[in-house]
C-alpha positions in Angstrom: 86.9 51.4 104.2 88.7 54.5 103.4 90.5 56.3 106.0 88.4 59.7 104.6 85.0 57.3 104.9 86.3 56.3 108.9 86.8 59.9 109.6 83.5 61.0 108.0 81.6 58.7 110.0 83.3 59.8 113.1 82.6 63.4 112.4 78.9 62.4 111.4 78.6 61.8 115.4 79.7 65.1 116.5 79.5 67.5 113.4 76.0 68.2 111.9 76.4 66.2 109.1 79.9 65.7 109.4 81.0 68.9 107.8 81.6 72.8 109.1 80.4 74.2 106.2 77.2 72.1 104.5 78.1 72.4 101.0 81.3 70.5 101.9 79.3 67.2 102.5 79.1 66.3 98.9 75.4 65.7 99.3 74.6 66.8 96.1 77.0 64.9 93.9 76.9 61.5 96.7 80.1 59.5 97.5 82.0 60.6 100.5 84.0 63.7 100.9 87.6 63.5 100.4 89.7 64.5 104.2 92.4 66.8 103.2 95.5 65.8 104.6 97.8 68.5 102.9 98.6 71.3 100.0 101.2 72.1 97.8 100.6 74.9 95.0 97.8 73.8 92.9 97.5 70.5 94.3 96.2 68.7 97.6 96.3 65.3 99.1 93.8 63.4 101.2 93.9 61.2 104.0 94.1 58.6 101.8 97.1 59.8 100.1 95.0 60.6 96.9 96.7 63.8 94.9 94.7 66.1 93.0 94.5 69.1 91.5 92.7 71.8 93.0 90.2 74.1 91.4 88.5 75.0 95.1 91.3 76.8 96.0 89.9 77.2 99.6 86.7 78.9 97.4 88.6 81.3 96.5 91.4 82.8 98.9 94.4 80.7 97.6 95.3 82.6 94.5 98.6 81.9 94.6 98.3 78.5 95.7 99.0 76.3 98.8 101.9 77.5 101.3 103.2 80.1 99.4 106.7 81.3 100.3 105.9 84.3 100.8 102.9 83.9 102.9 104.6 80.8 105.0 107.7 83.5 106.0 105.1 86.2 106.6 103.3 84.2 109.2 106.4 82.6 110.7 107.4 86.1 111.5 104.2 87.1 112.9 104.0 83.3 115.4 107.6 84.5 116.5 105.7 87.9 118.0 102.3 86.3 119.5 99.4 85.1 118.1 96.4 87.5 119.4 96.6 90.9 121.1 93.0 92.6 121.0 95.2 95.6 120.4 96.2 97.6 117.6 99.0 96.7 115.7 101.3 98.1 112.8 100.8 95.4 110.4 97.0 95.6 110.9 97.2 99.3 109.8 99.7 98.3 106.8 97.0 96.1 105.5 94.5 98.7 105.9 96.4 100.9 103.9 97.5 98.5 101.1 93.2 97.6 100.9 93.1 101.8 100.0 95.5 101.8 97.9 94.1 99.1 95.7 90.7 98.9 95.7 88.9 102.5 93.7 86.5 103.1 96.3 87.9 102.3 99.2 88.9 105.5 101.7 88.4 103.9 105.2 88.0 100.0 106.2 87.4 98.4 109.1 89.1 94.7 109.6 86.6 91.6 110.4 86.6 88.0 110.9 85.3 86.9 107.6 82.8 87.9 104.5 79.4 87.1 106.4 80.7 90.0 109.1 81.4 92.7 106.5 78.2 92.5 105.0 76.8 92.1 108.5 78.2 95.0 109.3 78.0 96.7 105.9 74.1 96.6 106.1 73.6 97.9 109.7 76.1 101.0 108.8 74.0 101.9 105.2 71.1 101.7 107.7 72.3 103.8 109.9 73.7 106.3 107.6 70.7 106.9 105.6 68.2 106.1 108.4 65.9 103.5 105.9 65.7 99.8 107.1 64.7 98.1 103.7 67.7 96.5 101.7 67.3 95.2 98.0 69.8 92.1 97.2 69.0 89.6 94.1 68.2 85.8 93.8 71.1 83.7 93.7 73.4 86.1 95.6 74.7 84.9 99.0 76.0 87.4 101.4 76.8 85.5 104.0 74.5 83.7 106.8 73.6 87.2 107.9 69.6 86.3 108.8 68.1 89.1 106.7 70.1 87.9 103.6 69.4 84.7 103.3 66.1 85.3 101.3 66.3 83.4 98.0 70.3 83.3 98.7 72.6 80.8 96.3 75.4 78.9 96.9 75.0 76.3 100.1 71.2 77.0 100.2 71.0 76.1 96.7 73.0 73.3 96.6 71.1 71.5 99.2 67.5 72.4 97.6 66.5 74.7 100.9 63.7 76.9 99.8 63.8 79.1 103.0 65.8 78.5 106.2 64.0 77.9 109.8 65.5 80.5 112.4 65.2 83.3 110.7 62.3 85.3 111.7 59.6 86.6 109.0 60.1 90.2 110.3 63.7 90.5 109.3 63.1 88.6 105.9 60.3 91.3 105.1 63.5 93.9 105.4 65.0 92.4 102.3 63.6 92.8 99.1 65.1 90.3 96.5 65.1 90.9 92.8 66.0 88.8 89.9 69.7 89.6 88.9 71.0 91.4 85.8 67.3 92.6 85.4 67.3 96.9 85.7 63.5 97.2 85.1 63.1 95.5 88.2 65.4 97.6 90.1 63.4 100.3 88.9 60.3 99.0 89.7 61.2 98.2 93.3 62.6 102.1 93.6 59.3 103.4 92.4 57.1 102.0 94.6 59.4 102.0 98.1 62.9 104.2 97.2 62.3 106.1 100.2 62.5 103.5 102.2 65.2 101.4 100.6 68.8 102.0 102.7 71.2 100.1 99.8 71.3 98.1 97.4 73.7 94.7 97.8 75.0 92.9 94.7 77.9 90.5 93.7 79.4 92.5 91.1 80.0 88.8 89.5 78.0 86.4 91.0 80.0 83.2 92.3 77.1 81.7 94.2 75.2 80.4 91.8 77.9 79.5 89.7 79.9 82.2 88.3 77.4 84.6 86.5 78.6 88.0 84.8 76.9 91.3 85.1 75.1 92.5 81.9 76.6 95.3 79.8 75.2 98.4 81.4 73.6 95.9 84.7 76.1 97.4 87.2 76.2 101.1 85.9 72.4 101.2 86.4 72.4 100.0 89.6 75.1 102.8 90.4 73.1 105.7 88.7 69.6 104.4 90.7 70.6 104.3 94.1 72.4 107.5 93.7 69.4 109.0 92.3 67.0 107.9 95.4 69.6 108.4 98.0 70.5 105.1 98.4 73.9 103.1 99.1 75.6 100.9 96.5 77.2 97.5 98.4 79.6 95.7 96.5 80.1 92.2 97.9 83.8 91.4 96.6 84.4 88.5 99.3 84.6 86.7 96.1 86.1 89.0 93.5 88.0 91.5 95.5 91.8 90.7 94.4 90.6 88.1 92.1 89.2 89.4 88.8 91.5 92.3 89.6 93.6 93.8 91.7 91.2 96.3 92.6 88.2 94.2 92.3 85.6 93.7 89.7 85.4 97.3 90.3 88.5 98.4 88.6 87.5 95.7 86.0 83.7 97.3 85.4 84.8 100.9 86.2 81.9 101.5 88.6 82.2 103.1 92.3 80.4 101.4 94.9 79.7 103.8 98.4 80.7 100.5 100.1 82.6 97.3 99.9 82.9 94.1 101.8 86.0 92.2 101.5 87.3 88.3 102.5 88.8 85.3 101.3 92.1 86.3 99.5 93.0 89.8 102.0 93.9 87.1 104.6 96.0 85.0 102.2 93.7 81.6 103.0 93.3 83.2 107.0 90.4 83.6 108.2 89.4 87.4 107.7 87.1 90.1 106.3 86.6 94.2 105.8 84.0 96.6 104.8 85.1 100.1 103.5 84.1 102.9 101.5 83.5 106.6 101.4 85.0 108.3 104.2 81.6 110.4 105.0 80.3 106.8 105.4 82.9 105.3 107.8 83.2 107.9 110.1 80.1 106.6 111.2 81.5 103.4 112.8 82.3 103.6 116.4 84.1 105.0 118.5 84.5 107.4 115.1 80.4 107.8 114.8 77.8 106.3 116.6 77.0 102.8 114.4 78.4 100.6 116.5 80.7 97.3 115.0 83.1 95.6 117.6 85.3 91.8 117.7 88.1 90.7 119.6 89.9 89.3 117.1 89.3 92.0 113.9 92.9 92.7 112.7 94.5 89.2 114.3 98.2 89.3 113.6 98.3 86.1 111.9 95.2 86.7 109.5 96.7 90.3 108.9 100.6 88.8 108.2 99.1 86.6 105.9 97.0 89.1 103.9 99.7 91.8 103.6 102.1 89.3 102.3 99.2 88.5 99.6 98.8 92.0 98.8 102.1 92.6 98.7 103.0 90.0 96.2 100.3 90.5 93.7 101.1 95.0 94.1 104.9 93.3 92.7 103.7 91.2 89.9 100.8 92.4 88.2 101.4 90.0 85.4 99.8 87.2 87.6 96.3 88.3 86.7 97.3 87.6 82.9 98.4 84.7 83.7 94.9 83.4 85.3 93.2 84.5 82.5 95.1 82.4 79.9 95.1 79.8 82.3 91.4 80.0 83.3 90.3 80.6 79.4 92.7 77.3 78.3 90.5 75.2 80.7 86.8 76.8 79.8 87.9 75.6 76.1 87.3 72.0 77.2 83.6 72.3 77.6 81.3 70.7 75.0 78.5 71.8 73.0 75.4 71.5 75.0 77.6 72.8 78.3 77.5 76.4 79.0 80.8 78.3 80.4 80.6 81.5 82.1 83.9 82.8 83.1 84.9 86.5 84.7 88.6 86.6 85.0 90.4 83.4 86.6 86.5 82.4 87.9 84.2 80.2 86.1 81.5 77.5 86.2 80.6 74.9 82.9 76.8 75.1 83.4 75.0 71.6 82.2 72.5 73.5 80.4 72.5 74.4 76.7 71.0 77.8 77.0 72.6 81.1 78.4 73.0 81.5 82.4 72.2 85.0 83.8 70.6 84.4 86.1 69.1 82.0 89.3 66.6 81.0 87.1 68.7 80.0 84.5 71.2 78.5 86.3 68.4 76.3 88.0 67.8 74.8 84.4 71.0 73.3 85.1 70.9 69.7 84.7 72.5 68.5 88.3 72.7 64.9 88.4 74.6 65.4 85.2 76.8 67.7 86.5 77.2 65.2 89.6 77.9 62.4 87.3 81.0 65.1 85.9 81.9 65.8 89.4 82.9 62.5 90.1 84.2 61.4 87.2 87.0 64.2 87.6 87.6 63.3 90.8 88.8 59.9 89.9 90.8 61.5 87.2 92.8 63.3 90.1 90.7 66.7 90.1 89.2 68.6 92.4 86.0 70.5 91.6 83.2 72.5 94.1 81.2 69.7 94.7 78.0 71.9 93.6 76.8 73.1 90.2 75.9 76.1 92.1 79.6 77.2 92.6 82.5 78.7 91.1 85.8 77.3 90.0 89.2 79.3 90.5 92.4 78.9 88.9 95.5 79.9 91.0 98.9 81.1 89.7 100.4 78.0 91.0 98.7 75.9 88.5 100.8 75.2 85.5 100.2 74.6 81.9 100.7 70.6 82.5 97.6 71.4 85.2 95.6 72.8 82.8 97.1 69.9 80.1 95.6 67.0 82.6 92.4 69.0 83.2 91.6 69.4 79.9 92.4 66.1 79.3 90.2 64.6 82.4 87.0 66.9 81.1 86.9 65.9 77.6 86.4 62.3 79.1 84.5 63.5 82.0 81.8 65.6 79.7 81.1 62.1 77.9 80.1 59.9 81.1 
C-alpha cells in the first residue's frame, strides 16, 4: 500500500470522505488521491515521492508557480512582524490600493477570507443597495457554497452528480433565478416578467466551473446594457479570472464595467483570501461606512495580504508574463484530437470529450466522463497533474517551461488514444 492510500484511509475516519474540499477525492475519475508532500515551480511531489507537473496550480492562485521568491521573502518578512492583529495594517491598505489600480471597476474593496465570502457579501450589499431580494446567476456557474447560489451550480456539485444540495432551504433557493449561460433572450425574458424585483445579476465573466467556457461575442455587453436598463447590479465573479486572463481581469480583456466584483485565489499569492469592490456610491454602503453590514476577524491577515501584494507586485513589473501563458497555454490546447473539444480564455482551458461545441452546462454535460477519467489517469501515470473533474479548468503558470509543455504534449497525444 502506498503511503498516499495509508493516509487516505486514515483521513477517511475523521474527514468526510477523506478530503476538505469534495472534488479533491477523485471520485469521479476512481483510484486514490495523490498526498502532496511538496512544490517547486510547475511541479509537485507526493507522499510517495512521485513528481509531476502541475496544471491545478492550487485551482488557480499559483500563477507564478510554487514558492516563488518573491512571495517566500514577502511572507518571511511579514512572520518576522506577527501573524494576526484584527487591526488595520499598512500592507492591507497597500493591497487595497494596488486591487484599484488594476482592476477597471474597482473604486473601493473590502478584504475577505476567500471567494465564497465576497460573493457572500457581494449579494447581501446589491440587495441592500437597490432594496430587491431576487438575484439571477446561470447553470454551471459556482459562486461559492453561499446557500442561495448553489441552485444548478458547476464545479464540485457537478462533478459528484448532486442535483440539489440538502441544507439549503427552498425559501432562499426561490431568491435565485438561474438561467442558461451565454443565452441573452433569456436574460431578457427573466427581466420582463420580474426586473423590478431582480437586485443583480452574478456571472463568471469566463466560466471555470464547468470547465472553462467563454462568453459569447456580445453575451457580456448585453448583460451590462440590461441590468443597467432595469436598475439592476452587474457582479463579476473574477475568483477565477481576476489577475489571470489579465491583469485587470477578464474585464480589461472584454472591455465591460461590472458595478461590482469579487476577487480570490491569486490576490493572496496561493493564501487564503478574497475581496469584493466596485463603484464607490456602492461601497460606501458597507459598515461602519453605510449601514450593510460585512465583518471577520481575520479580513486583511498580514500573511494572506504579504503574499498577495508581492503577487501583484510582480506581475504590475512584468507584464510580459501574461504573453507568455498564452503561448504556453495555446502550445498545450494543440495536443487535443479531433473528436475532443478545447476551450481556452487566456492561460485557462479544459479539452472537453465531446465532439460538438461547449457553451454552455448543457453542452458540457454531453461530455463523455468516463472517457475523460480514463485521460485523467492515464496522464497521471505519465507524471501530470490534471483537475481530477471534466467539470474544471486547467491553468498554466509562468513557472512552467517549454520542456513542461514538451512532456505534456507528449503524455496527451498518448493519453487521448487510451
Amino acid at each position: 500500500m502506498t503511503k498516499s492510500e495509508t493516509l487516505f484511509r486514515r483521513a477517511q475516519e475523521i474527514i468526510p470522505g477523506g478530503v476538505n474540499s469534495p472534488v479533491r477525492a477523485f471520485r469521479s475519475v476512481g483510484g486514490t488521491p495523490p498526498f502532496i508532500a511538496r512544490g517547486e515551480g510547475s511541479h509537485i511531489f507526493d507522499a510517495d515521492g512521485r513528481e509531476y507537473i502541475d496544471y491545478v496550480c492550487s485551482w488557480g492562485p499559483l500563477l507564478l508557480g510554487h514558492r516563488h521568491p518573491e512571495i517566500l521573502a514577502a511572507l518571511e518578512r511579514a512572520l518576522a512582524i506577527g501573524t494576526s492583529f484584527g487591526a488595520p495594517t499598512e500592507q492591507e491598505v497597500a493591497l487595497a490600493e494596488a486591487i484599484c489600480r488594476a482592476v477597471p471597476s474597482i473604486e473601493m474593496v473590502r478584504l475577505v477570507n476567500s471567494g465564497t465570502e465576497a460573493t457572500m457579501s457581494a449579494i447581501r450589499l446589491a440587495r441592500g443597495f437597490t432594496g430587491r431580494d431576487l438575484i439571477v446567476k446561470f447553470e454551471g456557474c459556482y459562486h461559492g457554497h453561499v446557500d442561495s447560489l448553489l441552485v444548478k451550480a458547476g464545479s464540485g456539485v457537478a462533478t459528484l452528480c448532486i442535483p440539489e444540495t440538502q441544507g439549503v432551504p427552498k425559501a432562499f433557493c426561490d431568491t435565485t433565478l438561474a438561467l442558461p449561460y451565454n443565452s441573452v433572450e433569456a436574460v431578457e425574458q427573466a427581466f420582463r416578467a420580474r426586473g423590478n424585483e431582480i437586485a443583480a445579476v452574478i456571472v463568471e465573466p469566463v466560466a471555470g466551473n464547468m470547465g472553462c467556457v467563454p462568453p459569447r461575442a456580445g453575451y457580456l455587453e448585453a448583460l451590462r446594457e440590461i441590468t443597467a436598463r432595469h436598475g439592476a447590479l452587474l457582479i463579476f465573479d473574477e475568483v477565477m479570472t481576476g489577475f489571470r486572463v489579465a491583469f485587470g481581469g477578464a474585464q480589461e480583456r472584454f472591455g465591460i464595467r461590472p458595478d461590482l466584483t469579487t476577487l480570490g485565489k491569486i490576490i493572496g499569492g496561493g493564501l487564503p483570501v478574497g475581496a469584493y469592490g466596485g463603484r464607490r456610491e456602492i461601497m460606501s454602503r458597507i459598515a461602519p461606512a453605510g449601514p450593510i453590514y460585512q465583518a471577520g476577524t481575520l479580513s486583511g491577515n498580514p500573511l494572506a495580504v504579504a503574499a498577495g501584494l508581492a503577487m501583484l507586485r510582480h506581475l504590475e513589473a512584468h507584464p510580459e508574463v501574461y504573453q507568455q501563458l498564452e503561448t504556453r497555454a495555446a502550445e498545450l490546447c494543440a495536443a487535443a484530437p479531433p473528436g475532443v473539444t478545447v476551450n481556452r480564455v487566456g492561460s485557462m482551458f479544459t479539452f472537453f470529450f465531446t465532439d460538438g461545441p461547449v457553451t454552455d452546462y448543457e453542452s458540457a454535460k454531453r461530455s463523455d466522463t468516463a472517457r475523460f477519467g480514463r485521460f485523467f489517469r492515464a496522464m497521471l501515470e505519465r507524471g501530470v497533474y490534471l483537475a481530477p473533474s471534466q467539470f474544471e479548468a486547467a491553468f498554466v503558470s509562468a513557472a512552467h517551461t517549454e520542456e513542461d509543455v514538451r512532456k505534456t504534449t507528449a503524455a496527451a497525444k498518448e493519453a487521448f488514444r487510451v
